[in-house]
C-alpha positions in Angstrom: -25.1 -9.5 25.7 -23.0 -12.5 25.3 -24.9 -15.8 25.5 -24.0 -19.3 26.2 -22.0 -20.3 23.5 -19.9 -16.9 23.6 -19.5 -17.5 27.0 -18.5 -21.3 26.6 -16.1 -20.0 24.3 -14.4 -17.6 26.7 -14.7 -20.9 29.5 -13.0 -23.4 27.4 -10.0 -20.5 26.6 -9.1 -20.1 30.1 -9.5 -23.2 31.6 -5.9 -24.3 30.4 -4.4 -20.9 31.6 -6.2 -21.0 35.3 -6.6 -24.5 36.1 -4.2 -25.0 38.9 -2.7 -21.6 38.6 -1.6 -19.9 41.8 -3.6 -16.2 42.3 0.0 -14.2 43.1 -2.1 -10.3 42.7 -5.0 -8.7 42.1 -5.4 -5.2 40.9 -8.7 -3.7 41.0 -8.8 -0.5 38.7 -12.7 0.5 38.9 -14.9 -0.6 41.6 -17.9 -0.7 39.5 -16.7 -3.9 38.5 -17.9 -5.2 41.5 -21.3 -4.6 42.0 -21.9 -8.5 42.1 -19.0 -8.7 45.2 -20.6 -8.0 48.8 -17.4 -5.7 49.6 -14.6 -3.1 48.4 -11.9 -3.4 46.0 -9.6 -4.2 48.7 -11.7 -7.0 50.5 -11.8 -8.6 46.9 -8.1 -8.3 46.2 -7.5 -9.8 49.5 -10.5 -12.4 49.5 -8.4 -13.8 46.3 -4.4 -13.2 46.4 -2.5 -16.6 47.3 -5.1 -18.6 46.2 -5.3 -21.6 43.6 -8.4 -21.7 41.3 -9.8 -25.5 40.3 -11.1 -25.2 37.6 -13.5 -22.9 35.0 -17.0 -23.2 34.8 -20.1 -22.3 33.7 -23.9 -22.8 33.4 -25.8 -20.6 31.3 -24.6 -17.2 31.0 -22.6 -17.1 34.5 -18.6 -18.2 34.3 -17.0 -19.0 37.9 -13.4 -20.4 38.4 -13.8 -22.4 42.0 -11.2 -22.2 44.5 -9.0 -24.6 46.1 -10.9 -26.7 48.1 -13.6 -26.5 45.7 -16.3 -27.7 47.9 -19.4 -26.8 49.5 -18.5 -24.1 51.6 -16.0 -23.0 49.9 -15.8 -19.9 47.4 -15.4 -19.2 44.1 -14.6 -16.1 41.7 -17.7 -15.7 39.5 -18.0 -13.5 36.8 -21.0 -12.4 34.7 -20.0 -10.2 31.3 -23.4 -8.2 30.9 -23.3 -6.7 27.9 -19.7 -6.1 26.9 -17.2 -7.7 28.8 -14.2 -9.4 28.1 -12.3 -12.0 30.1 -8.9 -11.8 28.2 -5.4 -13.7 29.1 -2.5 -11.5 28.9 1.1 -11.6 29.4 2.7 -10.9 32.6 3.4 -7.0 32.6 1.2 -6.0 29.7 -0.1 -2.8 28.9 -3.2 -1.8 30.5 -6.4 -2.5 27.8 -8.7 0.0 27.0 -11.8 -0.1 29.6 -9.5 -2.2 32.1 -11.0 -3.1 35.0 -9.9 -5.9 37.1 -6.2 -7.8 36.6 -5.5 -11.2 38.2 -1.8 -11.7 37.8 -1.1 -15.7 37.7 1.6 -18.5 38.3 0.5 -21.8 36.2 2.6 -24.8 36.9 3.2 -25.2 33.5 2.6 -22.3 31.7 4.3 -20.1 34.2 3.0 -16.3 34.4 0.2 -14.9 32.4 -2.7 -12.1 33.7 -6.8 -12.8 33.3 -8.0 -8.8 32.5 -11.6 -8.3 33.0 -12.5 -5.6 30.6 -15.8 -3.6 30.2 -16.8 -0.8 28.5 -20.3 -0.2 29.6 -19.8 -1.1 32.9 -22.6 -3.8 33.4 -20.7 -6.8 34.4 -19.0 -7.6 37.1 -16.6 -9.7 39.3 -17.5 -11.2 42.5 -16.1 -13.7 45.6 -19.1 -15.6 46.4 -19.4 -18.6 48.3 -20.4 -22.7 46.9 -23.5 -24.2 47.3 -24.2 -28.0 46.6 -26.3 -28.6 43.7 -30.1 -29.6 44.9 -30.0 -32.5 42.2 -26.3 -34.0 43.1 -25.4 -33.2 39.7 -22.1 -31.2 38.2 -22.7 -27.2 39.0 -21.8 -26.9 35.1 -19.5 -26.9 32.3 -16.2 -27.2 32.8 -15.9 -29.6 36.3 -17.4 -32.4 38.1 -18.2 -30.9 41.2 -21.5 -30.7 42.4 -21.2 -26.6 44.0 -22.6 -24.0 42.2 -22.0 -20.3 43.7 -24.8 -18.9 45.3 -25.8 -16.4 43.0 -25.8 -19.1 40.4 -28.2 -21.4 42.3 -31.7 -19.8 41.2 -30.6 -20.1 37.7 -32.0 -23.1 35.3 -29.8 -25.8 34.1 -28.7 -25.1 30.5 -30.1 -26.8 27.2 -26.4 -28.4 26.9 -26.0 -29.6 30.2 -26.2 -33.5 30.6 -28.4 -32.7 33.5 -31.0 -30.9 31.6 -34.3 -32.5 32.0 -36.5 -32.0 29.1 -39.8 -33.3 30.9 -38.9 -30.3 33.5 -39.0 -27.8 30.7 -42.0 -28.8 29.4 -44.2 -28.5 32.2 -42.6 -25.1 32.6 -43.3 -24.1 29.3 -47.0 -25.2 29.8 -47.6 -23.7 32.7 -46.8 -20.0 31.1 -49.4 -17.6 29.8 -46.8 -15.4 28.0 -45.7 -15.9 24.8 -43.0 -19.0 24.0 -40.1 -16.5 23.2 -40.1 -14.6 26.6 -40.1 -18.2 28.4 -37.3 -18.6 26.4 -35.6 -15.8 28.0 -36.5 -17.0 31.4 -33.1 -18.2 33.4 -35.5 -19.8 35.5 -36.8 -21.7 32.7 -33.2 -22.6 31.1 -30.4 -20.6 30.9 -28.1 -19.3 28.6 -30.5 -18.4 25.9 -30.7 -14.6 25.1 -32.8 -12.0 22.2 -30.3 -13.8 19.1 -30.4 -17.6 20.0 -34.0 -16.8 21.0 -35.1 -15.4 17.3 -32.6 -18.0 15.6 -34.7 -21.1 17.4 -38.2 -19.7 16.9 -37.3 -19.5 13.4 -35.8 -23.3 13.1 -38.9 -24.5 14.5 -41.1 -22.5 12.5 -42.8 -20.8 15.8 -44.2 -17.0 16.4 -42.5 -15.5 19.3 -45.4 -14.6 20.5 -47.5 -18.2 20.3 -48.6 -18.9 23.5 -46.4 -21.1 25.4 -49.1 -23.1 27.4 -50.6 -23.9 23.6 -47.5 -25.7 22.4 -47.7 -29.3 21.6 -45.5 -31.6 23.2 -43.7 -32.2 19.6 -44.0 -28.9 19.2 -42.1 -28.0 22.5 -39.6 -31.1 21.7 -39.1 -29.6 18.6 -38.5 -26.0 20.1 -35.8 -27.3 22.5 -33.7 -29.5 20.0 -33.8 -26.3 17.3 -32.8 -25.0 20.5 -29.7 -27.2 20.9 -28.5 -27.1 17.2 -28.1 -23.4 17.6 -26.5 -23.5 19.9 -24.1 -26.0 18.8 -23.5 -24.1 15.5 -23.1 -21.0 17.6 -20.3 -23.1 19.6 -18.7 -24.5 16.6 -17.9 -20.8 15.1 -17.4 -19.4 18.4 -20.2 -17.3 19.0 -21.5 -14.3 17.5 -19.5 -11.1 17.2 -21.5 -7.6 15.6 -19.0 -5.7 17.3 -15.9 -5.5 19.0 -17.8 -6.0 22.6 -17.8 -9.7 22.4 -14.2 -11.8 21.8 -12.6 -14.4 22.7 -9.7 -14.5 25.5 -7.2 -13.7 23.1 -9.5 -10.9 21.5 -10.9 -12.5 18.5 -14.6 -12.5 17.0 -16.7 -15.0 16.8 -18.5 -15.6 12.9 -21.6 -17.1 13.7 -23.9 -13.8 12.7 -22.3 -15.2 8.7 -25.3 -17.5 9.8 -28.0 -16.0 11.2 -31.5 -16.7 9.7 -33.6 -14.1 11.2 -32.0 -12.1 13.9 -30.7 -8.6 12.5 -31.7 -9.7 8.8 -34.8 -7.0 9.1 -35.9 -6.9 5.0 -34.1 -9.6 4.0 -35.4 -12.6 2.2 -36.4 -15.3 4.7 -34.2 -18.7 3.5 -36.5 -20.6 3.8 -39.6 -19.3 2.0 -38.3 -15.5 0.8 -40.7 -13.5 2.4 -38.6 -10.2 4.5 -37.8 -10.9 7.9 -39.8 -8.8 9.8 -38.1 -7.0 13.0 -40.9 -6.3 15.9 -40.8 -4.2 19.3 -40.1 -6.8 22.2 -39.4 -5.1 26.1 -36.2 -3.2 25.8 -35.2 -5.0 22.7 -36.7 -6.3 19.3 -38.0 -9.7 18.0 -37.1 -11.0 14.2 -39.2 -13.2 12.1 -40.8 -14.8 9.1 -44.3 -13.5 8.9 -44.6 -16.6 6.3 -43.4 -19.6 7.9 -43.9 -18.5 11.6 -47.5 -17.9 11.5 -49.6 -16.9 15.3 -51.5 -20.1 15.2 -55.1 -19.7 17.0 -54.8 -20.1 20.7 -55.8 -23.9 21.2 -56.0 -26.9 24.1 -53.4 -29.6 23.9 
């Protein structure tokens, strides 16, 4: 599933194409693109023909491009990719792309006619109209613009590590107050957002932490620790835009990202850990697995701060 910095990267591609462009169709090819929108194909086409988005945004996982007037009460097109879809700019009158769902046909002031295709080939993500919310904390909704909206089903999720208005005190008392172990808090989007299973395994490892040490156990330079490996990932994730295994995850002009050239634990199962040489171990976790150094990220016992 893309994660923040493979969405970022898709954010930052269309904000020049779709800031200030004109919405002059929308073609909806598969309803099961919308399962995030409260209506049909045809309420969604209509919700959104003749208008003008503001900007592009995002917080954590979730993308949304606000529209004019981008204020509370107003709406916004939000779009979540689940686990493989694509937000790609096109030009006008292109063929359609393989697992097509959704075409927004644009006029930009300046770089006149281009198409946004949502594409998916399992299906999971989705398009939506949904309306804006003011932020409870007066702060920017996200990435991307200055306003403080955030789409309603945005609002329940947790400021990301990246955002300005991350407060790091917050997170700690979050983190202490879970039983569960430190890499499923890291998971929660109540918790902070934008973190998924790879950024998740690439941290713990950076900070030398079992994914299963108990969250409520961690030292506050522990947890600082934790949430600035946290960051760097991230920001090396950004910086070689994102993490491609597949063709599932590209960029809006269908490129991979090259940040799994970098990976230190996730998907390296028998490999020599970098750090000390040991084999990266890969575990069970929920639906999904867990990758670590049995040597330098130990369980420590469970102890009291």
């Amino acid at each position: 599933m893309p994660e923040l910095p493979e969405v970022e990267v898709v954010r930052a591609g269309l904000a020049p194409a779709v800031t200030g462009a004109h919405i002059s169709g929308v073609s909806v090819a598969d309803e099961r693109a919308l399962t995030r929108h409260n209506d049909d194909g045809r309420s969604f086409e209509s919700a959104l023909t003749g208008r003008t988005i503001s900007a592009a945004v995002r917080r954590g996982k979730f993308l949304w491009m606000p529209l004019v007037p981008a204020a509370a009460g107003g709406e916004a097109l939000i779009a979540h990719l689940g686990m493989s879809g694509q937000l790609l700019l096109r030009p006008p009158g292109a063929p359609p792309e393989r697992h097509e769902r959704i075409r927004l046909d644009l006029q930009h002031p300046i770089h006149g006619e281009v198409s946004v295709v949502f594409a998916d080939q399992r299906t999971f993500g989705s398009l939506a109209v949904d309306r804006l919310e003011p932020t409870p904390d007066g702060a920017a909704g996200g990435s991307g613009d200055g306003a403080a909206v955030v789409p309603s089903q945005v609002a329940h999720i947790a400021r990301d590590p990246l955002d300005p208005a991350f407060r790091d005190d917050r997170f700690r008392a979050l983190v202490w107050r879970k039983v569960s172990g430190i890499k499923r808090v890291l998971l929660d989007q109540t918790v902070l957002s934008g973190v998924g299973n790879i950024y998740a395994d690439e941290a713990l490892w950076a900070a030398r932490l079992h994914p299963e040490t108990p969250a409520r156990d961690l030292s506050t330079r522990a947890a600082n620790r934790l949430l600035s490996e946290v960051r760097s990932v991230l920001h090396k994730a950004l910086a070689e835009g994102g993490t491609s295994f597949d063709a599932q995850y590209v960029n809006v002009n269908g490129q991979a990202g090259y940040f799994a050239h970098s990976l230190n634990a996730y998907g390296r199962t028998g490999l020599p850990c970098a750090r000390c040489g040991r084999p990266i171990v890969r575990v069970s976790f929920t639906n999904r697995s867990s990758h670590y150094c049995p040597g330098c990220q130990r369980q420590p016992p469970i102890t009291s701060r």
